[in-house]
Residue, then its C-alpha position, 0 to 999 in steps of 0.5 A: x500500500x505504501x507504494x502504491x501511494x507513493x507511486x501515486x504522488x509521483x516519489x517514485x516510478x516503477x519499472x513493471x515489465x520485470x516479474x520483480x517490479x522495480x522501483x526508481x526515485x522521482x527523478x532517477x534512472x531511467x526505467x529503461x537504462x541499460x545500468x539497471x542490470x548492473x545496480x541490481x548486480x552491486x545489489x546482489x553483491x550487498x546483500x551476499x557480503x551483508x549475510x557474513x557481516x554488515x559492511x562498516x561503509x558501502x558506497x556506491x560508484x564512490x569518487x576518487x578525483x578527476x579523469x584518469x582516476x580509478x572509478x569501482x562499482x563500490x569502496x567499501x570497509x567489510x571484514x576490518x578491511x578497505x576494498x574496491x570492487x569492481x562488478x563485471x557482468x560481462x568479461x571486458x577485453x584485456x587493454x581494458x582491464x589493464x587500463x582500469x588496473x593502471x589507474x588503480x596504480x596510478x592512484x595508489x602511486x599518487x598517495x592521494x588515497x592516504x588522505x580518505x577519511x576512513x584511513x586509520x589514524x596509526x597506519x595508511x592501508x590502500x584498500x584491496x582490489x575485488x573483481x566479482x564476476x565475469x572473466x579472469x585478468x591478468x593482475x599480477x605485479x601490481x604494488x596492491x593485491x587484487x582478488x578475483x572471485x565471487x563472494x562464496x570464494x572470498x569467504x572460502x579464502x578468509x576461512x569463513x563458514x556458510 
């Protein structure tokens, strides 16, 4: 009944042509953005990451600057750690991934992110790369370690039981 009053007023829009209808802020995305799949894809990586422990912060397409800066899907501070997520719906080619991947270093060279205000006061840890979804990367020799696996991988990898 809520939404239904809501949608009403015009606070929100709905996207019905989906068997889970969606629903948009007034103004928003457009119902028929081609992002849709991937905001419920970032969705989808809360509420698995939410099931082992509430992230201390997630924020959504965070920015870190101007152009050439990394730009994740999500930072967010879950199990005691900073990470950058990076949702791949659909495996990118490898000069693409190599580019993102240069912009990371590219920030962690810069010492910029030293300066973010989740940074803890005794000791500066740039955040951990997470690749969740399509394709595998070339990624290794970078001065920061990236992960690439789905959630239930992770939590495998840090020892954690279902």
């Amino acid at each position: 009944m809520v939404l239904k009053r809501l949608r009403r007023d015009n606070v929100i829009t709905c996207a019905t042509d989906r068997r889970k209808y969606i629903y948009f802020p007034v103004p928003g995305i457009k119902k028929d953005s081609a992002k849709i799949g991937h905001f419920l894809a970032i969705a989808d990586f809360y509420k698995q990451i939410r099931k082992v422990e509430l992230p201390r912060v997630f924020d959504v397409e965070p920015k870190l600057g101007g152009k050439g800066r990394p730009e994740p899907d999500v930072f967010c501070i879950w199990k005691g750690a900073p990470w950058f997520v990076e949702i791949q719906r659909s495996q990118f080619s490898d000069r693409v991934m190599q580019e993102k991947m240069n912009r990371y270093e590219q920030y962690y060279l810069s010492g910029e992110w030293e300066r973010e205000a989740w940074q803890p006061a005794t000791k500066k840890v740039f955040p951990y790369v997470w690749i969740v979804g399509a394709g595998k990367y070339k990624t290794e020799g970078r001065s920061f370690r990236v992960f690439q696996d789905s959630v239930e991988g992770m939590k495998k990898k840090l020892g954690i039981d279902s």
